[in-house]
ZAMARGU-4260 file (C-alpha; in steps of 0.2 Angstrom, whole numbers, plus 5000, padded with zeros to 4 digits):
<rodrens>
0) 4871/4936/4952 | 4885/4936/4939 | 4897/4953/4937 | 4900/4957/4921 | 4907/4974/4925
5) 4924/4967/4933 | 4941/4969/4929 | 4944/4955/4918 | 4928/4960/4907 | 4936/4979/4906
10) 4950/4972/4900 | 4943/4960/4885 | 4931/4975/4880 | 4946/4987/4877 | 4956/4973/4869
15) 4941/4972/4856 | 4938/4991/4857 | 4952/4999/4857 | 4964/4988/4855 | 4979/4995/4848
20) 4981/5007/4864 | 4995/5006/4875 | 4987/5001/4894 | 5004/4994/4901 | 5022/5000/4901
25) 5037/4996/4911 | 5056/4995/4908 | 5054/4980/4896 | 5036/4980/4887 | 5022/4994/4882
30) 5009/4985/4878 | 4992/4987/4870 | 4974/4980/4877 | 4975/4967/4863 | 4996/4961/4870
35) 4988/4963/4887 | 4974/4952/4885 | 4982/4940/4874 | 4994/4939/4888 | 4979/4937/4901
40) 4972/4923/4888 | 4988/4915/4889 | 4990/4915/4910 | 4971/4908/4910 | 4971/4893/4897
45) 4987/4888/4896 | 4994/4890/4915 | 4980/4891/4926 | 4966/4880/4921 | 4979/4868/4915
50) 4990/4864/4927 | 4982/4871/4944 | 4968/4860/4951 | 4964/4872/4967 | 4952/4885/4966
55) 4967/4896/4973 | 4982/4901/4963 | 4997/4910/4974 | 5006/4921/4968 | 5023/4928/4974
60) 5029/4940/4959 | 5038/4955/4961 | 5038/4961/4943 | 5025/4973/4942 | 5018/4971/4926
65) 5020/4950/4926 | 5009/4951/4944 | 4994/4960/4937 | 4994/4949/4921 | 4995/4934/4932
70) 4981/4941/4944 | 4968/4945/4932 | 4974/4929/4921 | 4968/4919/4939 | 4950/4927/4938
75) 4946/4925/4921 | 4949/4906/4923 | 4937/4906/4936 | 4949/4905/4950 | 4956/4917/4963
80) 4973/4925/4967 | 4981/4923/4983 | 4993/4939/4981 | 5008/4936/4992 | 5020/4950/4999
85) 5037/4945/4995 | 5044/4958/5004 | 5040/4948/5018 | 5055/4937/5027 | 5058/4917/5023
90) 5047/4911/5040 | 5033/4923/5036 | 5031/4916/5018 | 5029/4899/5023 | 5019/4905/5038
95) 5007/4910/5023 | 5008/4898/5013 | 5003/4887/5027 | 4988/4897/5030 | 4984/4894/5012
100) 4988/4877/5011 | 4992/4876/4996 | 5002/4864/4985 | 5008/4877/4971 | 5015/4894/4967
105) 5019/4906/4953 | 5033/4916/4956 | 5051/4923/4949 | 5066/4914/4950 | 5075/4924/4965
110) 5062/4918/4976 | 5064/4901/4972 | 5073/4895/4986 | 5061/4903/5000 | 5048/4892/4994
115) 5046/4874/5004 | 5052/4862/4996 | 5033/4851/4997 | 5026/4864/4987 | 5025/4863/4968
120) 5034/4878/4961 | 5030/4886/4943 | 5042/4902/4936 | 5038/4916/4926 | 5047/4931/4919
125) 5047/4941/4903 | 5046/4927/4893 | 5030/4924/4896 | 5024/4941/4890 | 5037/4942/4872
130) 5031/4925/4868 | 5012/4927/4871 | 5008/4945/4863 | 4999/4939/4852 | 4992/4923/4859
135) 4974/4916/4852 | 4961/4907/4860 | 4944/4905/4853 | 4933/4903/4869 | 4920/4915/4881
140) 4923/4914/4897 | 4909/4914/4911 | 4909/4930/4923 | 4910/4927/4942 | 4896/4928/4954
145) 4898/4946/4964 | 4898/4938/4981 | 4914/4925/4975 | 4932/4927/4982 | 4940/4939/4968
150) 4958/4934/4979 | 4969/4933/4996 | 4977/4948/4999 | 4992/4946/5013 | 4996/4960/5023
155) 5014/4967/5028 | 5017/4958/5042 | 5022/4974/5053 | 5009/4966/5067 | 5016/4949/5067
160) 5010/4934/5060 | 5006/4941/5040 | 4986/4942/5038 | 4977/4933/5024 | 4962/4946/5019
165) 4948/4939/5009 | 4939/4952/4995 | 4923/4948/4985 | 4920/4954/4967 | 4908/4965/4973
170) 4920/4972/4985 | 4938/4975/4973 | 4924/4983/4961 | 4917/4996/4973 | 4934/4999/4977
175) 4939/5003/4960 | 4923/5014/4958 | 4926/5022/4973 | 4946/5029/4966 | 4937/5033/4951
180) 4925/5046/4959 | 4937/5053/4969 | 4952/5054/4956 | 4940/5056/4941 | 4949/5043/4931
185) 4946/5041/4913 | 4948/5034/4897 | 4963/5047/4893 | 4972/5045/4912 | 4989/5039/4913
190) 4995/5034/4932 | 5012/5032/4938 | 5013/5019/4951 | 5030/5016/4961 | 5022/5006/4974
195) 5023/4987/4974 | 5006/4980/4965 | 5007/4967/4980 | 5002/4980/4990 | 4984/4985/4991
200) 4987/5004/4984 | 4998/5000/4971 | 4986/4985/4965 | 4971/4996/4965 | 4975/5011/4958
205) 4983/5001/4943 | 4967/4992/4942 | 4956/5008/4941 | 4966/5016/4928 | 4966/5001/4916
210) 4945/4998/4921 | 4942/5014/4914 | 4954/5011/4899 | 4966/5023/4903 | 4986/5019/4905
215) 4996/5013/4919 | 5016/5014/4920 | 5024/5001/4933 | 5041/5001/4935 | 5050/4995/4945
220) 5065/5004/4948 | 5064/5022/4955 | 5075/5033/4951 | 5075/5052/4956 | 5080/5055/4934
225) 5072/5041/4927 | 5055/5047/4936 | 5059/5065/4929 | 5061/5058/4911 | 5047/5047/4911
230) 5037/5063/4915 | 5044/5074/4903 | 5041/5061/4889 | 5023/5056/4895 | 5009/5069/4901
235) 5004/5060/4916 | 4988/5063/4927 | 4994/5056/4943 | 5008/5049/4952 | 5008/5037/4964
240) 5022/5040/4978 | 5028/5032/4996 | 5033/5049/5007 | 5051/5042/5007 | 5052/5042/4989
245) 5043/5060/4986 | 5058/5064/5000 | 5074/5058/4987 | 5063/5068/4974 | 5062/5084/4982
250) 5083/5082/4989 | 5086/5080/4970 | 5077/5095/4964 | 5084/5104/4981 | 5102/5096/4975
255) 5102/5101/4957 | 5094/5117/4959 | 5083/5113/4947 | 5068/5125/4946 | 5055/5119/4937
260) 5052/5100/4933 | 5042/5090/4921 | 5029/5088/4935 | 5015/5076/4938 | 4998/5084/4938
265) 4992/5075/4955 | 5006/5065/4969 | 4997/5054/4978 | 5003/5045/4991 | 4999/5034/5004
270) 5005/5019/5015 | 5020/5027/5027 | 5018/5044/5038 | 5018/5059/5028 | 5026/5073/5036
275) 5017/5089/5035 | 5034/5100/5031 | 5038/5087/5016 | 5020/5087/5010 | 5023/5106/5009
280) 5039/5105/5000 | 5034/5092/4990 | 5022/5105/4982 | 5033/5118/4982 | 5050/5106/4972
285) 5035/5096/4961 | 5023/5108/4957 | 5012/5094/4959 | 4994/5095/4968 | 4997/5084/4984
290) 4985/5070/4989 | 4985/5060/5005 | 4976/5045/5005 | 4975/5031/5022 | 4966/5016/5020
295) 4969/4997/5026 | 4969/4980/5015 | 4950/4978/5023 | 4943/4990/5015 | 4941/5005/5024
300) 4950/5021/5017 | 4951/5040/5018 | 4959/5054/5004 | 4962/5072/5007 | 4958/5084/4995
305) 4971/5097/4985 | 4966/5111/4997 | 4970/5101/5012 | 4987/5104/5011 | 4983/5122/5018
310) 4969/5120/5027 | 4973/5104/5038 | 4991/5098/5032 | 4991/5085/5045 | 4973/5077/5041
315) 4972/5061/5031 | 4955/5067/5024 | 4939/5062/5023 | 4930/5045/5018 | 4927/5039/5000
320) 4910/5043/4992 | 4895/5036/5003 | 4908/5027/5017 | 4902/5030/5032 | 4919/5031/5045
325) 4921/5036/5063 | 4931/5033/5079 | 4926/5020/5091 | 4930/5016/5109 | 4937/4999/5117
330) 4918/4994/5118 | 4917/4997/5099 | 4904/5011/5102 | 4906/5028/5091 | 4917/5040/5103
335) 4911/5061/5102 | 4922/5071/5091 | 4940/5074/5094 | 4942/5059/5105 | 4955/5047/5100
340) 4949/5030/5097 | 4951/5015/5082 | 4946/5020/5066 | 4929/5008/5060 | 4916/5011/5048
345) 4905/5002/5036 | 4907/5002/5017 | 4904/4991/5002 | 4920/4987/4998 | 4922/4977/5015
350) 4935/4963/5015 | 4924/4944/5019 | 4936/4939/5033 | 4953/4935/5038 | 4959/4915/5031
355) 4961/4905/5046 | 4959/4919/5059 | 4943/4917/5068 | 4949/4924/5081 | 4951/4941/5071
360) 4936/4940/5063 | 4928/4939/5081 | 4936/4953/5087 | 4939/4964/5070 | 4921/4962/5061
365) 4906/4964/5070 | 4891/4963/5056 | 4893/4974/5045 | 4907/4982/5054 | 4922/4985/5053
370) 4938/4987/5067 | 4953/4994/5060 | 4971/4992/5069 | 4975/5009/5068 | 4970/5025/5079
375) 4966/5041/5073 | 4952/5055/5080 | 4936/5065/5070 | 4936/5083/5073 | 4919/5093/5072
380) 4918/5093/5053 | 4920/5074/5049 | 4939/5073/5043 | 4949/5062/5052 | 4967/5062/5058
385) 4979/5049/5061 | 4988/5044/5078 | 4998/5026/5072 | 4995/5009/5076 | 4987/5002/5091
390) 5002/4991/5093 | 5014/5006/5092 | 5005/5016/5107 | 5019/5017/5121 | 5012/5018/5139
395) 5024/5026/5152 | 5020/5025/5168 | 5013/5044/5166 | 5001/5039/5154 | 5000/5034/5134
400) 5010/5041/5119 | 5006/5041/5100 | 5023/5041/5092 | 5017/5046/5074 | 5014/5062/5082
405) 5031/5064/5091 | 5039/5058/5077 | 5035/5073/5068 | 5041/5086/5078 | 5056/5077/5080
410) 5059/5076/5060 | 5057/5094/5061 | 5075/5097/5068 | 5088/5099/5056 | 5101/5085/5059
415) 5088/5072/5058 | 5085/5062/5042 | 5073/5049/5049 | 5067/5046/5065 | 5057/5032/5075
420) 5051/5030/5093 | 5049/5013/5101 | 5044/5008/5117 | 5056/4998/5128 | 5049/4988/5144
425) 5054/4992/5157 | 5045/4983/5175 | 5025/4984/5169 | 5028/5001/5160 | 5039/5005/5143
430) 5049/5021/5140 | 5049/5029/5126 | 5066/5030/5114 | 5071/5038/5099 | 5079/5034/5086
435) 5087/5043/5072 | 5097/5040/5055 | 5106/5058/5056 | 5111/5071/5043 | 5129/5070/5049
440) 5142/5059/5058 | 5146/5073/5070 | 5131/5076/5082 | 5131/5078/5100 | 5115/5067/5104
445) 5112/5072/5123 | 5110/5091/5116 | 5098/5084/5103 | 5090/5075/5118 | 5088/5091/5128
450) 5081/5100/5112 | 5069/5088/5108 | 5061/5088/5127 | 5059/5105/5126 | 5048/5104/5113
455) 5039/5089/5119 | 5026/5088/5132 | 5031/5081/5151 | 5024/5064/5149 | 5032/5062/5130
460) 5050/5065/5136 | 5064/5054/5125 | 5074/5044/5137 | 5085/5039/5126 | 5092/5044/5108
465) 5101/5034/5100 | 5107/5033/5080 | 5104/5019/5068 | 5111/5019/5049 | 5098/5013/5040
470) 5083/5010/5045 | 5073/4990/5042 | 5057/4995/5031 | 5044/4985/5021 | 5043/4991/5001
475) 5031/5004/5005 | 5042/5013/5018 | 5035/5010/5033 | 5048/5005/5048 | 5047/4988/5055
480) 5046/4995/5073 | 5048/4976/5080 | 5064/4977/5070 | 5069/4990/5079 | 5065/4984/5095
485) 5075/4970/5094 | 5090/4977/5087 | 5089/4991/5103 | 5089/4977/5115 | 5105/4968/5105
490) 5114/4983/5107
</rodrens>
């Protein structure tokens, strides 16, 4: 069965519809559906269907507006992104690009020299989109079947070896519908997304907005004033944050003593923990509503409602329309409520498989099921809470710690900016350490220490505390823990 309501249709339609709107803005182009999709044409006929002979086209661009024209240009070709993370270091990118096995790749000239040198390597930049505005190209092209790889989307890496995760047509699109019924997107919504469109947030919420018609703004630098201009110029329905950039924009406001801001209707955010005293700020300095949304690449996902800030500030919501998610056991069997377990669930817009990972395709997807990596627990009323990464989990010889929730009673105190807690082996156990980028240069970190214990239950104790300036993150904010790991064991 052919799709004809996919992203690269939407796009054609508006281009003949209402083609003189802008879809598309960053710091370089506004551009309307007919630019966009004369663009579109251009990636299509003129790069990939005439000089890529795979099926697969990577793509390693980290210019927001050139990735999404180069990714829907792929599909309407008839072939399929494979959407690289080029946050990711040198050995993980050719790690991928060996998964792929590819002999080509699009991608920017700073990244050129991270590329092997037996792959064929073809740049872009904003020259592709001033010279091809108006480009023309008398030709129909022929709508994918639903079931067909749509792309290859690559995960972080914070686990290890970076994950190549395969999504249909059918599933991107009941993705995208799904953000649409929730954020009741239409032809008039404008989103601001911050987060890299490499990611699967910042990809799909782009997407949505520009399925419907609507407008999306994608640049790529973030600053706390240029954010507050952009707002002020442009009535903007949503606003898509990490929790580490909402943080700079509340210190600013807090900074500036500045009362009341252009404001976003809605701040969504998603990706990285969200503590629940920032979430709570954030509303207060932004005058935004606050969303919280969790999901994963495969598929799965959750999004709180504006009201959940009050009523359960540390929930990450409940599942998108008709997703049917719970918690399961190391038997993959549905646990009883307020139990701790992975996150599973079944929904259409289930990834196919991992590329070249049968052995997590064995132990992630089991029929229509899927595992996730992560833990969390499902209270009485069916919203769900997050307890971090199984990889994360710390167990002591007195029995199992979930950082992410000793993580934020530690941000609570007042010297600390950022904080992390890592387990160290130690014999056949690990112990727990913290780590913190502090406020100030002068702190007494043993007191700290004691403080933090106080608060903390007997088997959660910090053994150690130690400072760090900056802490190693992927683009979306999360801390690479193994990172972190290794740099404690240096020290």
């Amino acid at each position: 069965m052919n799709i004809r309501l996919g992203i690269s249709e939407a796009i054609s339609h508006w281009a003949k519809y209402n083609s003189s709107k802008i879809c598309i803005a960053n710091e370089s182009f506004s551009l309307s559906y007919h630019e966009f999709n004369s663009v579109v044409n251009y990636f299509s006929e003129e790069e990939f269907s005439s000089k890529i002979s795979d099926r697969c086209v990577p793509l390693m661009i980290e210019n927001k507006l050139l990735l999404l024209t180069a990714i829907i240009g792929t599909i309407r070709c008839g072939k399929y992104p494979a959407i690289l993370n080029s946050n990711l270091k040198i050995e993980e990118i050719q790690l991928a690009l060996n998964d792929l096995n590819s002999k080509t790749i699009y991608t920017e000239h700073k990244f050129l020299k991270e590329i092997p040198d037996r792959i064929t390597t073809f740049q872009v930049d904003n020259s592709v989109i001033e010279n091809n505005r108006n480009f023309f190209i008398e030709k129909i092209w022929t709508s994918p079947q639903i079931e067909n790889t749509w792309g290859i989307l690559y995960s972080s890496g914070t686990t290890g070896k970076p994950k190549g995760i395969v999504r249909s047509h059918f599933s991107i699109l009941s993705e995208l519908l799904g953000w649409c019924f929730e954020l009741e997107t239409r032809i008039n919504s404008h989103y601001y997304i911050s987060r890299p469109v490499y990611y699967t947030g910042g990809l799909v919420l782009s997407l949505t907005a520009l399925l419907v018609g609507g407008k999306v703004s994608v640049y790529d630098t973030f600053l706390p004033q240029l954010y507050f201009e952009h707002i002020k110029q442009e009535e903007t329905e949503l606003s898509f944050l990490v929790p580490s950039q909402i943080k700079i924009l509340v210190e600013y406001l807090e900074s500036n003593r500045i009362d009341n801001p252009p404001f976003s209707k809605i701040i969504l955010s998603m990706g990285a923990a969200f503590p629940e005293q920032l979430k709570v700020n954030a509303k207060r300095y932004l005058k935004s509503d606050i969303i919280e949304s969790w999901g994963n690449t495969e598929g799965l996902g959750t999004i709180t409602k504006q009201t959940d800030i009050v009523q359960r500030p540390s929930s990450i919501g409940k599942p998108f329309l008709t997703d049917e998610l719970f918690i399961v056991d190391n038997n993959f069997e549905r646990v009883k409520p307020n139990t701790i377990g992975r996150l599973a669930g079944r929904v259409d817009s289930k990834f196919s498989e991992y590329n070249n990972r049968e052995e997590l395709n064995m132990k992630l997807i089991k029929g229509d099921l899927i595992i996730s990596e992560d833990l969390g627990m499902e209270d009485e009323n069916g919203y769900f809470f997050l307890y971090g990464r199984v990889s994360d989990v710390i167990n002591t010889v007195d029995g199992k710690i979930y950082p992410i929730l000793t993580e934020k009673i530690i941000s609570s105190f007042d010297e600390v900016e950022e904080v992390a807690v890592i387990g160290i082996s130690e014999n056949s156990f690990e112990i727990p350490v913290c780590i913190i980028k502090s406020k100030s240069l002068a702190i007494d970190l043993e007191n700290l220490r004691y403080r933090i214990n106080i608060k903390l239950n007997e088997t959660e104790k910090i053994k150690q505390l130690i400072t760090i300036s900056q802490f190693p993150k992927t683009a979306s904010g999360k801390i690479k823990k193994d990172e972190l790991k290794y740099l404690f064991k240096e020290k």
